[in-house]
FINU-785939 format. One record per residue (C-alpha): z, y, x; residue in three letters; residue number from 1. Coordinates in pm, whole numbers, always signed. Each point is the difference from the previous one (the first is absolute). Layout:
! FINU-785939
rec w: Z; v: Y; u: X; rest: Ala; nr: NUM $
...
//
This chain:
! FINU-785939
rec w: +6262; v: +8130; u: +1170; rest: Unk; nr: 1 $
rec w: -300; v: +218; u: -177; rest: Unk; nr: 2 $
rec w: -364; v: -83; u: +13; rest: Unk; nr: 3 $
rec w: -186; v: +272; u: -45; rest: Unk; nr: 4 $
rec w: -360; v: -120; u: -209; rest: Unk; nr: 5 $
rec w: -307; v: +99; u: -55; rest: Unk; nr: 6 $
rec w: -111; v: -95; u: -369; rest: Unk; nr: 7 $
rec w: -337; v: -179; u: -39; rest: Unk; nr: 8 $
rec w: -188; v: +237; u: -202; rest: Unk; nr: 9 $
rec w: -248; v: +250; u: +31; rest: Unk; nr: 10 $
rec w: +186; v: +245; u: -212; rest: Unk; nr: 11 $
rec w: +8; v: +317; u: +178; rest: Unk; nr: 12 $
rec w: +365; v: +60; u: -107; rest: Unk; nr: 13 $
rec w: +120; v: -275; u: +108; rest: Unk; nr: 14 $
rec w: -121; v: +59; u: +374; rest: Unk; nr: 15 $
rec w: +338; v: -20; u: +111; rest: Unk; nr: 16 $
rec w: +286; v: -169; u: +87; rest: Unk; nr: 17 $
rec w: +235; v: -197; u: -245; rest: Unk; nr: 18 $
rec w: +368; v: -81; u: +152; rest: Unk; nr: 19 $
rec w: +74; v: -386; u: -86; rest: Unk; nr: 20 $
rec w: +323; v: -196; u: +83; rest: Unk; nr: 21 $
rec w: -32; v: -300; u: +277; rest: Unk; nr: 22 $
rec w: +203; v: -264; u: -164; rest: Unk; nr: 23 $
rec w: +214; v: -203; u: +236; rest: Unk; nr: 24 $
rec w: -254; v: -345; u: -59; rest: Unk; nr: 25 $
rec w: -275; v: +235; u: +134; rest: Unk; nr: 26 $
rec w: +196; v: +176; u: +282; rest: Unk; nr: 27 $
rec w: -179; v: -226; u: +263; rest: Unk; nr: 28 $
rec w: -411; v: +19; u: -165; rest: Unk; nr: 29 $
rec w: -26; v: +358; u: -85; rest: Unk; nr: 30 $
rec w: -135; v: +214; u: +292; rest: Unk; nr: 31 $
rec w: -224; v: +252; u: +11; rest: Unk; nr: 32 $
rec w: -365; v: -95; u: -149; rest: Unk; nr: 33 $
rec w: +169; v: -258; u: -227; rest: Unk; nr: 34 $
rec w: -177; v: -65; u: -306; rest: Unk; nr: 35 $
rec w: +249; v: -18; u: -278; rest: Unk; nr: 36 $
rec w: +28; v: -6; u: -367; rest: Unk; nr: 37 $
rec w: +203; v: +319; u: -185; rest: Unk; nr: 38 $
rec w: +111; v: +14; u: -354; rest: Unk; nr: 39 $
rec w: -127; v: +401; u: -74; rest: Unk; nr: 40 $
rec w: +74; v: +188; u: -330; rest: Unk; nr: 41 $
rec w: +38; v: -179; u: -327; rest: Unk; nr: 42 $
rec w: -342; v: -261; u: +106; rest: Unk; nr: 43 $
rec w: +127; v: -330; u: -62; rest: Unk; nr: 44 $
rec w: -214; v: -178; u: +310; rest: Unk; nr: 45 $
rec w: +70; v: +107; u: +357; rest: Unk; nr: 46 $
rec w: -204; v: +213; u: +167; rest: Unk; nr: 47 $
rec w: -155; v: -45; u: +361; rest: Unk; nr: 48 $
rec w: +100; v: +217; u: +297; rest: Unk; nr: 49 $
rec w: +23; v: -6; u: +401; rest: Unk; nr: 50 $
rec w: +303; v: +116; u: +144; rest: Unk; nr: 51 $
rec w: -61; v: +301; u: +251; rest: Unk; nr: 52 $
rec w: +311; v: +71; u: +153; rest: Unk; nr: 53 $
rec w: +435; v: -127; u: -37; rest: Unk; nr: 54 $
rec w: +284; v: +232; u: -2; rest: Unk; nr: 55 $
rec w: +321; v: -50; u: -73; rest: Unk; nr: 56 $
rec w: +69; v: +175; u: -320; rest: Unk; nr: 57 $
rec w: -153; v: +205; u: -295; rest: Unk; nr: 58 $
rec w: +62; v: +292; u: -178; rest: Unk; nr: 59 $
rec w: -94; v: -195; u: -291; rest: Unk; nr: 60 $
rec w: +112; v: -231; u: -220; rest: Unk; nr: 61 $
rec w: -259; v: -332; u: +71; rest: Unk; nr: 62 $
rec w: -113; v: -304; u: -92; rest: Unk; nr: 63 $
rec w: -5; v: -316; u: +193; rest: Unk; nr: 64 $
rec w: -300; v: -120; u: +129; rest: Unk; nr: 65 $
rec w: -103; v: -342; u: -223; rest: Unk; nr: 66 $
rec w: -212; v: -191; u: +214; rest: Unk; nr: 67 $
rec w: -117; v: -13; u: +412; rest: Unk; nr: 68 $
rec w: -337; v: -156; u: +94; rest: Unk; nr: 69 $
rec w: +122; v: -151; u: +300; rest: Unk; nr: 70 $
rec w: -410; v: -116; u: +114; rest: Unk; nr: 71 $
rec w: -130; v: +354; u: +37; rest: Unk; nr: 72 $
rec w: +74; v: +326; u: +136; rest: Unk; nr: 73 $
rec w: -130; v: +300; u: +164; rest: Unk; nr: 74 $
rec w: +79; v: +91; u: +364; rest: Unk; nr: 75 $
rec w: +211; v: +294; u: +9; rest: Unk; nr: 76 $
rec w: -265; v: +209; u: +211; rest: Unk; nr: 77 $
rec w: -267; v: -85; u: -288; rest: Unk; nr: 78 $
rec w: +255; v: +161; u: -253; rest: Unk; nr: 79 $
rec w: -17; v: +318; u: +240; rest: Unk; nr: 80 $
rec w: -367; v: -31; u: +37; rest: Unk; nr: 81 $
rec w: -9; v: -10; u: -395; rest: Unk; nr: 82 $
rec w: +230; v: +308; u: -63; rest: Unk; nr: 83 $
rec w: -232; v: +159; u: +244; rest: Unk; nr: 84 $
rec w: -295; v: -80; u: -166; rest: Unk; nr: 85 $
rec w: +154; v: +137; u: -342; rest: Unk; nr: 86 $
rec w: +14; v: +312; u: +111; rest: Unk; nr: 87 $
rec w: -311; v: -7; u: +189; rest: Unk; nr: 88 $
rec w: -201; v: -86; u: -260; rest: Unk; nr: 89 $
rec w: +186; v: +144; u: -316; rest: Unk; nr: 90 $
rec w: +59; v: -356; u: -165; rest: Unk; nr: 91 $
rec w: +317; v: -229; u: -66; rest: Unk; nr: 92 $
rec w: +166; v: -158; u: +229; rest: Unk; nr: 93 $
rec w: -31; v: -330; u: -164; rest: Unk; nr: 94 $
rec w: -404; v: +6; u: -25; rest: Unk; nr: 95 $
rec w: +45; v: +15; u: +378; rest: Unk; nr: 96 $
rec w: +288; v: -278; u: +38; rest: Unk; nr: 97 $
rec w: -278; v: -246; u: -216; rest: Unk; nr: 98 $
rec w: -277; v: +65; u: +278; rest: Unk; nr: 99 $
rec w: +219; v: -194; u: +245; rest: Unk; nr: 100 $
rec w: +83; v: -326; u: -203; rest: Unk; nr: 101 $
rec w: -235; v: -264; u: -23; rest: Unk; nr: 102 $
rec w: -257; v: -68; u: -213; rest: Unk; nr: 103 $
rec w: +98; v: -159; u: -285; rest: Unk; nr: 104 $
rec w: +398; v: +119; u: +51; rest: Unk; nr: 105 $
rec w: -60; v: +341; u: -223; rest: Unk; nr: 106 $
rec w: +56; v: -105; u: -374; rest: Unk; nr: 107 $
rec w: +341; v: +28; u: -120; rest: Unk; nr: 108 $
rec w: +1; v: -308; u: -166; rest: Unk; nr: 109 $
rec w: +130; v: -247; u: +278; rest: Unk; nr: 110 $
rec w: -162; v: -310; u: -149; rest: Unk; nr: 111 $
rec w: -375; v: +164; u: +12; rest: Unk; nr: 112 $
rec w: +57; v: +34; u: +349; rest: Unk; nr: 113 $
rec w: -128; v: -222; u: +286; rest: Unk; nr: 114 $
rec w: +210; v: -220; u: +180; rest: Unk; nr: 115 $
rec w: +55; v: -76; u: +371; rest: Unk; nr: 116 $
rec w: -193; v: -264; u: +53; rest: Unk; nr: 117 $
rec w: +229; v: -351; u: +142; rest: Unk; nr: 118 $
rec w: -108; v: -341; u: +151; rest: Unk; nr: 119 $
rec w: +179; v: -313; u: +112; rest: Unk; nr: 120 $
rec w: +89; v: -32; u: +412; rest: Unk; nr: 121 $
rec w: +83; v: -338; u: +49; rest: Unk; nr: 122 $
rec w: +268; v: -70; u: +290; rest: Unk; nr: 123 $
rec w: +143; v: -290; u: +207; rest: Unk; nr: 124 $
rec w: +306; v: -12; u: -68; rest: Unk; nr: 125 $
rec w: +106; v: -294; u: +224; rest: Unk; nr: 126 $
rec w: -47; v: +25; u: +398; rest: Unk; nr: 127 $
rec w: -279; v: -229; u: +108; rest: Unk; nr: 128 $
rec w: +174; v: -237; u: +229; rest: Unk; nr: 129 $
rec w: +185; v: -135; u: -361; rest: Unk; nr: 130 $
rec w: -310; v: -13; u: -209; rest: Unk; nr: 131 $
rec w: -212; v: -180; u: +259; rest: Unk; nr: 132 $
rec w: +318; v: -239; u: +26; rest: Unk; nr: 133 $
rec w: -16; v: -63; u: -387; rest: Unk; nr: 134 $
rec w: -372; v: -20; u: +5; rest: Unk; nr: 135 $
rec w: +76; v: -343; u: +252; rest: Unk; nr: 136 $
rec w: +279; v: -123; u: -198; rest: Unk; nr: 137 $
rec w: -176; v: -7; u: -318; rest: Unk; nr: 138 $
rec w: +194; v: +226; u: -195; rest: Unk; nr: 139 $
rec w: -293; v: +221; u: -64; rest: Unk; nr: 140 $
rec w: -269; v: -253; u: -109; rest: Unk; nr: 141 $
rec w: -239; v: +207; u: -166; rest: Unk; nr: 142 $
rec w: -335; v: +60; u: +176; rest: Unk; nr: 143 $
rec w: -64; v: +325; u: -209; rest: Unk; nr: 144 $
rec w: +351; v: +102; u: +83; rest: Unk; nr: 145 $
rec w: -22; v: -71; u: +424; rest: Unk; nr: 146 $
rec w: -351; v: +205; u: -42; rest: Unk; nr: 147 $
rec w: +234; v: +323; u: -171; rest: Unk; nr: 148 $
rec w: +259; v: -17; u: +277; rest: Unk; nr: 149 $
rec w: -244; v: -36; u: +266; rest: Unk; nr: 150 $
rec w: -187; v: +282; u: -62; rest: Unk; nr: 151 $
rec w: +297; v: +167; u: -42; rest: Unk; nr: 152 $
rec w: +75; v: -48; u: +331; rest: Unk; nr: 153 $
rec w: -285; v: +65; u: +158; rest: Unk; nr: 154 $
rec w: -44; v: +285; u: -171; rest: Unk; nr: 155 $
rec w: +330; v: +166; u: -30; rest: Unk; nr: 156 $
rec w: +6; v: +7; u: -370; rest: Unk; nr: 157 $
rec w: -291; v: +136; u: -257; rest: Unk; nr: 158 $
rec w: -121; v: +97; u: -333; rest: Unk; nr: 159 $
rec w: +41; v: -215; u: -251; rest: Unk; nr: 160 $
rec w: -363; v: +46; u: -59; rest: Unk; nr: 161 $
rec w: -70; v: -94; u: +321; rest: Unk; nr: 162 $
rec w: +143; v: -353; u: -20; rest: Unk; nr: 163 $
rec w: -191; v: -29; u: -323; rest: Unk; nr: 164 $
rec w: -308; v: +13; u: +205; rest: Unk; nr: 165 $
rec w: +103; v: -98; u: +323; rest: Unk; nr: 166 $
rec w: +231; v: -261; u: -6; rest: Unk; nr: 167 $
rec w: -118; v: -128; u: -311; rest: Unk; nr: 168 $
rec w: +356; v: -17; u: -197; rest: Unk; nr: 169 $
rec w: +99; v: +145; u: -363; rest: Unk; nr: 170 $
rec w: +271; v: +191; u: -129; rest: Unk; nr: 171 $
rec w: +186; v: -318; u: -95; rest: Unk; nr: 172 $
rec w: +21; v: -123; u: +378; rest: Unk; nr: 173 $
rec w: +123; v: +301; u: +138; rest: Unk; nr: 174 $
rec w: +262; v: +13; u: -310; rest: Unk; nr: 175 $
rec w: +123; v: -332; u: +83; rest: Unk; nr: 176 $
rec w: +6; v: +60; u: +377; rest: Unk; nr: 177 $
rec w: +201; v: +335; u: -80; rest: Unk; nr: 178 $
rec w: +254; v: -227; u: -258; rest: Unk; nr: 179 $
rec w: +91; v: -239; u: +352; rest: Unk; nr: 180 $
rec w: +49; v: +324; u: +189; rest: Unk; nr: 181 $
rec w: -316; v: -47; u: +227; rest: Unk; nr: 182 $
rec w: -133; v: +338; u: -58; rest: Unk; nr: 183 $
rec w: +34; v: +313; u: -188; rest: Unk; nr: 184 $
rec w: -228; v: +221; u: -219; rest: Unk; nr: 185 $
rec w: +60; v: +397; u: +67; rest: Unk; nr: 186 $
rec w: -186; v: +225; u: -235; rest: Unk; nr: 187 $
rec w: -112; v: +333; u: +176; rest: Unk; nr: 188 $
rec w: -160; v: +300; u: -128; rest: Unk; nr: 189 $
rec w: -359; v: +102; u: +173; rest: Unk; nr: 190 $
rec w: -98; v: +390; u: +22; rest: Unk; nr: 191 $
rec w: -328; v: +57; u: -234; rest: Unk; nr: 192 $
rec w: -263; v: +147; u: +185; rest: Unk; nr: 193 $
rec w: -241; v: +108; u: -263; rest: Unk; nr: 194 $
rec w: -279; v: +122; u: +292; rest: Unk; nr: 195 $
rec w: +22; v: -335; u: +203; rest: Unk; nr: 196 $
rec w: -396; v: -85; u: -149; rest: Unk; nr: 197 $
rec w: -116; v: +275; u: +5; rest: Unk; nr: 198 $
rec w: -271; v: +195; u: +215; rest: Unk; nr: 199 $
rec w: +110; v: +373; u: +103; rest: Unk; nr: 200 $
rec w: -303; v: +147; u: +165; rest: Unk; nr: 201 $
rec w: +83; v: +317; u: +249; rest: Unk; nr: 202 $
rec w: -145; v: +330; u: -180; rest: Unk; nr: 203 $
rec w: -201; v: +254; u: +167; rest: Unk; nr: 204 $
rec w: +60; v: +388; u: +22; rest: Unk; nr: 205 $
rec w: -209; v: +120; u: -269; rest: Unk; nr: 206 $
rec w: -245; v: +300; u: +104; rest: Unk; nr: 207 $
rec w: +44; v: +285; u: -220; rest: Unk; nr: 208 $
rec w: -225; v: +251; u: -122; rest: Unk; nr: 209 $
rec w: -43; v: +361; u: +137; rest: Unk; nr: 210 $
rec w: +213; v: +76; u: -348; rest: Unk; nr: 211 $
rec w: +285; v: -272; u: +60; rest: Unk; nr: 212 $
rec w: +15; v: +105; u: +321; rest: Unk; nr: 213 $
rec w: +79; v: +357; u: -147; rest: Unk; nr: 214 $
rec w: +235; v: -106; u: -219; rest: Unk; nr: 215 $
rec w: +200; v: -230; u: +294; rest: Unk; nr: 216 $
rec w: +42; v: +344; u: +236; rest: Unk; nr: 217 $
rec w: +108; v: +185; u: -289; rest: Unk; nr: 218 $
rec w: +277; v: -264; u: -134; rest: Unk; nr: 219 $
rec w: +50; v: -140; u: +373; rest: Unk; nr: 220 $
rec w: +115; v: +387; u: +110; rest: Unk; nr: 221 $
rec w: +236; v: +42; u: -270; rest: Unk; nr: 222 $
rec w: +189; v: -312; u: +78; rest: Unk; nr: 223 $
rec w: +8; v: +87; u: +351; rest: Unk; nr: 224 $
rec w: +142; v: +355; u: -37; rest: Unk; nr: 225 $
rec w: +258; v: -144; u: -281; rest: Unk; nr: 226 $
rec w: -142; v: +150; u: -292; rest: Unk; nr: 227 $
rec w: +8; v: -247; u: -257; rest: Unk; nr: 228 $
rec w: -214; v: +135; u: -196; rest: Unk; nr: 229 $
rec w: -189; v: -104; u: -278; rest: Unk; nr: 230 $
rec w: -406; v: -84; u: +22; rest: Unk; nr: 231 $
rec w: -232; v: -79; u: -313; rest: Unk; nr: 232 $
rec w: -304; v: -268; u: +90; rest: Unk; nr: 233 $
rec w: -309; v: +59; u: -166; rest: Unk; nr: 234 $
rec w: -262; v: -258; u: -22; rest: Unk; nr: 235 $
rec w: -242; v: -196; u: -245; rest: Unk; nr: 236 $
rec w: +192; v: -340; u: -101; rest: Unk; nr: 237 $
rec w: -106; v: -229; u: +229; rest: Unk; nr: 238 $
rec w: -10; v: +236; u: +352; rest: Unk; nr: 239 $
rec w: +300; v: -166; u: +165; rest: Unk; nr: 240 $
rec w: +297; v: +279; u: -75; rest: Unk; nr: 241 $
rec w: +257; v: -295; u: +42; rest: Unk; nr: 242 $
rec w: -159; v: -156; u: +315; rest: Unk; nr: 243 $
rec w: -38; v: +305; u: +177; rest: Unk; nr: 244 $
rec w: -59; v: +359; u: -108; rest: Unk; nr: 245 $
rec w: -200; v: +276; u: -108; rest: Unk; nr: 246 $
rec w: -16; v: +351; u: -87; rest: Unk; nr: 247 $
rec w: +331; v: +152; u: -1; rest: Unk; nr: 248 $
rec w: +98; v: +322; u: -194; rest: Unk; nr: 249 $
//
């Protein structure tokens, strides 16, 4: 199979697609919005791309693709909505591809990136009926160990960092506990939500001025009846031509 990819560069001339072999190791993590690694010309470190569409051959003789980053990809309708935007707005298609990744994904070099964030689940891994039976025979003796399984049970497992504080045990308990097969320790990756803090206050339509107003009409009309034309904003620094607009020529 061929991936075809879309370099990582803001080169105009290499706004384009780049045929690249699938090898047979990769055959089941390449898909379309992969983000994979590409030997290209004589550079001696791979270069980043995202794969935008697979075929089955090429007219060309290609390279294999080097390396898959299995942990992210783009949705194929993004890499539509991307190749739209290109041409919508006269810029590469890879400029666009970067405004969907997360921050902190964009640099190319993998280890300056930031990392899914993981924590420790902890799990019963016995049914209850045969840890409340050992708990009565004395084969679990330890009080800091009953408190661990009993909150695991009433709780139906938790963060590590929750029995820190809640059931009062360390590390080194629920270690041991894991060791006799009592429970076990699943790490899982939580979604960072950079805006879960913060304050977004609900804007307000902005009045504009009997020249704004002018310049809205004038630009609004053209859109309607498909024009696409092209408007120059004039206006002291400061009078608001991004947030809304003025007179229009």
């Amino acid at each position: 199979m061929i991936a075809e990819v879309i370099l990582n560069s803001n080169a105009k001339q290499l706004n384009r697609v780049f045929d690249y072999l699938i090898p047979e190791k990769f055959a089941s993590n390449v898909k379309i919005g992969s983000r994979v690694f590409v030997p290209f010309g004589n550079r001696k470190t791979l270069d980043e791309g995202f794969v935008v569409n697979i075929k089955d051959t090429s007219k060309y003789q290609v390279k294999e693709i080097a390396e898959v980053d299995e942990t992210e990809y783009i949705k194929t309708e993004n890499i539509e909505l991307a190749k739209w935007m290109s041409k919508r707005y006269f810029c590469n298609i890879s400029d666009c591809i970067k405004l969907m990744l997360p921050p902190g994904t964009t640099t190319k070099i993998i280890e300056n990136r930031v990392k899914e964030k993981s924590v420790s689940f902890v799990y019963l891994k016995k049914e209850t009926e045969e840890i409340e039976e050992d708990i009565q025979n004395k084969k679990i003796k330890s009080e800091k160990q009953i408190r661990l399984l009993r909150f695991l049970m009433e709780n139906d497992g938790a963060l590590f960092s929750d029995l820190e504080i809640f059931a009062d045990v360390s590390r080194a308990v629920v270690n041991t506990m894991e060791k006799h097969g009592y429970v076990e320790i699943i790490e899982k990756q939580v979604e960072r939500n950079p805006f879960i803090h913060k304050t977004i206050e609900k804007s307000k339509n902005l009045d504009l001025t009997k020249e704004q107003k002018n310049a809205f009409e004038i630009i609004y009309n053209a859109i309607e009846d498909h024009l696409y034309s092209e408007f120059l904003l004039f206006g002291v620094t400061g009078s608001r031509k991004n947030g809304s607009l003025y007179t229009a020529y």
